[in-house]
C-alpha positions in Angstrom: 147.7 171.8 -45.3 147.3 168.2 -45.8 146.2 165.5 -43.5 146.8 161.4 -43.7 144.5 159.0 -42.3 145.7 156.2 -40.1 144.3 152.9 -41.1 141.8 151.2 -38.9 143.6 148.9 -36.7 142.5 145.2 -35.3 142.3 144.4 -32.3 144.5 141.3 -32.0 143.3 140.1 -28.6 139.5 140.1 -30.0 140.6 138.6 -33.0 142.4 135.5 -30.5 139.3 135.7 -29.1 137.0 135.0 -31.5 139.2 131.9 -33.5 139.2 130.2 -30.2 135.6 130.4 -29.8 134.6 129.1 -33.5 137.3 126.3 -32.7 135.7 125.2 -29.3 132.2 125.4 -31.4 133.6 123.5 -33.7 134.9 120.8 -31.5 131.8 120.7 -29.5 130.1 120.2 -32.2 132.0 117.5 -33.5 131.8 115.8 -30.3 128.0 115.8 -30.4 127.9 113.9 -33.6 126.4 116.9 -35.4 129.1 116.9 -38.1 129.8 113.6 -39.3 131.5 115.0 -42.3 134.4 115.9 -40.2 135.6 112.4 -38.8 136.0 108.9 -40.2 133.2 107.0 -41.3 133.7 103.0 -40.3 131.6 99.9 -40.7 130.9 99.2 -37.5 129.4 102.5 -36.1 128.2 103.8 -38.9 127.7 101.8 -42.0 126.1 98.5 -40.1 122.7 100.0 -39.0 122.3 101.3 -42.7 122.8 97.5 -44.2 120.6 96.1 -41.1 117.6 98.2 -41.3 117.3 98.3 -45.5 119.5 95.7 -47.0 119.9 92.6 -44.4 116.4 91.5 -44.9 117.7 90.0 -48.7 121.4 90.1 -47.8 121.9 87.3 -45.9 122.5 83.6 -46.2 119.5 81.5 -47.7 117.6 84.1 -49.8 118.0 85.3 -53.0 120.2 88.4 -52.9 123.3 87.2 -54.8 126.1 87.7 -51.4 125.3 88.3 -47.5 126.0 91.8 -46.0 125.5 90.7 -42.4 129.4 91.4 -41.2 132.6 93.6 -42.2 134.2 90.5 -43.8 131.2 90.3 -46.2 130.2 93.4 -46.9 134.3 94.9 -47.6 134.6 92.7 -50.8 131.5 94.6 -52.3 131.8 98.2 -51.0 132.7 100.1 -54.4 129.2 98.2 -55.8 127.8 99.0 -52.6 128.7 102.2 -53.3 127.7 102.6 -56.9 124.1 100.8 -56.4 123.0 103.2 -53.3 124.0 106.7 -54.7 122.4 105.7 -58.1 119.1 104.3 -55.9 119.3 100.9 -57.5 119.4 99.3 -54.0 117.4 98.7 -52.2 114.9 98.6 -54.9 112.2 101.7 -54.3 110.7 103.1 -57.1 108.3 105.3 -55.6 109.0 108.7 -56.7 110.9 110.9 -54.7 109.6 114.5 -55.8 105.9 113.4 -56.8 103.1 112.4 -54.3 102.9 110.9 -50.9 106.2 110.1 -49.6 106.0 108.6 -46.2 105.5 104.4 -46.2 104.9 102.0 -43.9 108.0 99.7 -43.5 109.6 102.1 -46.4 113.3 100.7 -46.6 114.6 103.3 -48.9 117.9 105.5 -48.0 118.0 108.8 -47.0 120.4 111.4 -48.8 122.4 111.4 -45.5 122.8 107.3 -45.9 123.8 107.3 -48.9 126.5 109.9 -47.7 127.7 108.1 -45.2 127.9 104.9 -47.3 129.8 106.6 -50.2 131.9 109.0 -47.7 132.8 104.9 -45.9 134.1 103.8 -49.5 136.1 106.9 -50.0 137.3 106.7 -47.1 138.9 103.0 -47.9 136.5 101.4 -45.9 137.1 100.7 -42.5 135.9 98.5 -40.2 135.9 100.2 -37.1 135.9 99.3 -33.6 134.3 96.0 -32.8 132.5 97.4 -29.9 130.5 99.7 -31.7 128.8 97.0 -33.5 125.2 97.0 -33.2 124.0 93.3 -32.1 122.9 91.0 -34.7 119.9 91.2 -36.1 116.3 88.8 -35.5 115.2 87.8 -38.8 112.5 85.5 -37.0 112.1 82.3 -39.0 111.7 81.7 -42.5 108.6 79.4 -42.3 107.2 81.4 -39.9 103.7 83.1 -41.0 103.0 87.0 -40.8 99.8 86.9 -40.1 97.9 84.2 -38.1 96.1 82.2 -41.1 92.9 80.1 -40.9 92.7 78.9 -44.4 96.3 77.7 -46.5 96.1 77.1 -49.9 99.2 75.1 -51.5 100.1 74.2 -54.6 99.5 70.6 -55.3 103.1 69.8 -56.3 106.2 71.5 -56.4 107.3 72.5 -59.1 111.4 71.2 -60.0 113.6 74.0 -60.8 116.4 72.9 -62.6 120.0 73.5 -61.6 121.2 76.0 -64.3 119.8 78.1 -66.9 117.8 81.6 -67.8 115.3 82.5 -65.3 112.1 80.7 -65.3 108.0 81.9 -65.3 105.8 79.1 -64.2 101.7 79.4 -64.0 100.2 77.2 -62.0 95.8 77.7 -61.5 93.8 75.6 -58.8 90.3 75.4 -57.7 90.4 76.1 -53.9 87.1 74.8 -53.6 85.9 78.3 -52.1 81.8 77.5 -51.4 80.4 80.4 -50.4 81.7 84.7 -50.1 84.5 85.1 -47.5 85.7 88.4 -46.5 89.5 88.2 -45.3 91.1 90.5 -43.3 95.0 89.5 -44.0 96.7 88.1 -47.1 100.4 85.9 -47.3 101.9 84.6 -50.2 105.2 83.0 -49.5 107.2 79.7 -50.4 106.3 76.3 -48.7 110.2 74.7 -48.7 112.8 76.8 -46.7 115.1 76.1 -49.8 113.1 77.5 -52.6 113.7 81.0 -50.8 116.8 81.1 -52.3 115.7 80.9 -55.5 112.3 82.4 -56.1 112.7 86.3 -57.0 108.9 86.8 -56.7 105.8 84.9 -56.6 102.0 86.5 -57.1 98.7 84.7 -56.4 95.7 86.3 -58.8 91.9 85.6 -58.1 90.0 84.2 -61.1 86.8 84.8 -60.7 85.7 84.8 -64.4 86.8 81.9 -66.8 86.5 84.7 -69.7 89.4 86.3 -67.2 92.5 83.7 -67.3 94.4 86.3 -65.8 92.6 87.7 -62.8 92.8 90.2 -60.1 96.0 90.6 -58.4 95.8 89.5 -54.7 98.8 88.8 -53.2 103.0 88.8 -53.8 105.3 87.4 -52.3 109.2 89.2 -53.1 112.7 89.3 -51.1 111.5 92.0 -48.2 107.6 92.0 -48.5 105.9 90.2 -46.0 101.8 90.2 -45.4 98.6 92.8 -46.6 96.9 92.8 -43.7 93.2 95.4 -44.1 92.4 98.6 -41.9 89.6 97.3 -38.7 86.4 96.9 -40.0 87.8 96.3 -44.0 88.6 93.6 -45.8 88.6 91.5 -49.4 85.9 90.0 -50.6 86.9 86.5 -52.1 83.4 85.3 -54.2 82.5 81.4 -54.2 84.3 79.3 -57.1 86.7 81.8 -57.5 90.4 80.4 -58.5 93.6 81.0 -57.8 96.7 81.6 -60.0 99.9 81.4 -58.2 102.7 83.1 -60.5 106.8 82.0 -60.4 109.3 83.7 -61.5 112.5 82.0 -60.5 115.9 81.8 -60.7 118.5 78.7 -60.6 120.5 78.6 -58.3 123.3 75.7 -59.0 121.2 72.6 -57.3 118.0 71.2 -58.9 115.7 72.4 -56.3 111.6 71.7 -55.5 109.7 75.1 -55.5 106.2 75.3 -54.1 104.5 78.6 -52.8 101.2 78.8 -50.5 98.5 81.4 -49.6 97.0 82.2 -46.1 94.3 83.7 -45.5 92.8 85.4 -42.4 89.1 85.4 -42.9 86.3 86.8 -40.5 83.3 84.8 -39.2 80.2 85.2 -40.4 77.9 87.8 -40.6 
């Protein structure tokens, strides 16, 4: 005598059940911003913090970056490139290692994984701008001539130095005797350019301390580049600048289309006394 299973049977009403569940999980999800992968990625909500917190500081009018990312109509020309530089971690320049060592910096204005996402997933996308509304305000670069620290002691270069209007980048030494008297310990260092228009066209600028004619180079103090800003010491630290040392202030520039005058200063925050 033979005998025939029945095959199991679904339940339709559970299955119902369930795909209208994982949709409303999926939707609430969505909603909460948890999966940005499932809408559209646009300049204004999404892709303008990125540029403001990492790339705005050198993208902007007046410094050297080569075009300014501060709105849509700026930044859209240059998305592909945009694109290209930040998923192969050319920009913004950061070459600490990313599998090696400490990771965690002050001020650190590299990209997460998930930025670089949402930058590439923005180009892919074609790119657009968004609503206006959801535009974060401008930001506050402060002033260009405005210190860092609050100096005590500026040391400038005695002239400027003329740039000329075209031609391969240029590396200018220029060494001066500060006249330092006696040890000083300082507590903050600045390097940074003395005319508002030689931001534009200075890439980087180093001081050195000379403390030993046999020396000509010196020990590095102090650089000034597109994003950097002071090197200010721990409490109770500081650097120890010896009597007659020298400084070496280092330019490497780059024309700019205008014959421009390029001069850089040092300040210094030193402590009293004792």
């Amino acid at each position: 005598m033979s005998s025939t299973r029945k095959p199991c049977l679904r339940v339709p009403g559970l299955v119902l059940l369930m795909a209208a569940a994982a949709v409303a999980t999926s939707r609430t999800t969505l909603g909460q911003g948890q999966a940005p992968a499932q809408r559209q990625v646009t300049f204004t909500r999404d892709v303008a913090p990125i540029l403001q917190r990492s790339c705005q500081t050198c993208h902007r009018p007046g410094m050297m970056a080569p075009m300014s990312l501060l709105t849509y109509q700026e930044a859209r020309p240059w998305a592909r490139s945009m694109k290209t530089k930040v998923t192969n971690r050319e920009m913004p320049p950061w070459f600490i290692d990313r599998h090696v060592g400490i990771q965690k910096f002050k001020d650190d204005p590299s990209l997460s994984d998930v930025e670089i996402q949402t930058i590439a997933k923005w180009v892919e996308e074609g790119a657009p701008e968004g609503n206006p509304a959801d535009l974060p305000p401008p930001r506050n670069f402060g002033d260009l001539d405005a210190w860092h620290i609050k100096p005590n002691l500026v040391i400038k270069m005695p002239k400027p130095y003329m740039l000329k209007d075209r031609g391969p980048d240029e590396f200018v030494d220029v060494t001066i005797d500060p006249g330092f008297k006696e040890d000083m310990y300082v507590t903050a260092i600045e390097t940074r350019p003395i005319q508002i228009s030689a931001y534009k066209v200075i890439h980087h600028a180093t001081t050195n301390l000379i403390e030993d004619d046999e020396d000509p180079i010196g020990f590095f103090l102090n650089e000034y580049a597109i994003g950097k800003a002071a090197d200010v010491f721990p409490p109770e630290s500081g650097r120890l600048i010896k009597a007659g040392s020298r400084l070496n202030f280092n330019l490497h520039m780059t024309p700019d289309g205008e014959e421009t005058e390029v001069g850089v200063q040092l300040g210094l925050t030193v402590l009293p006394k004792g």
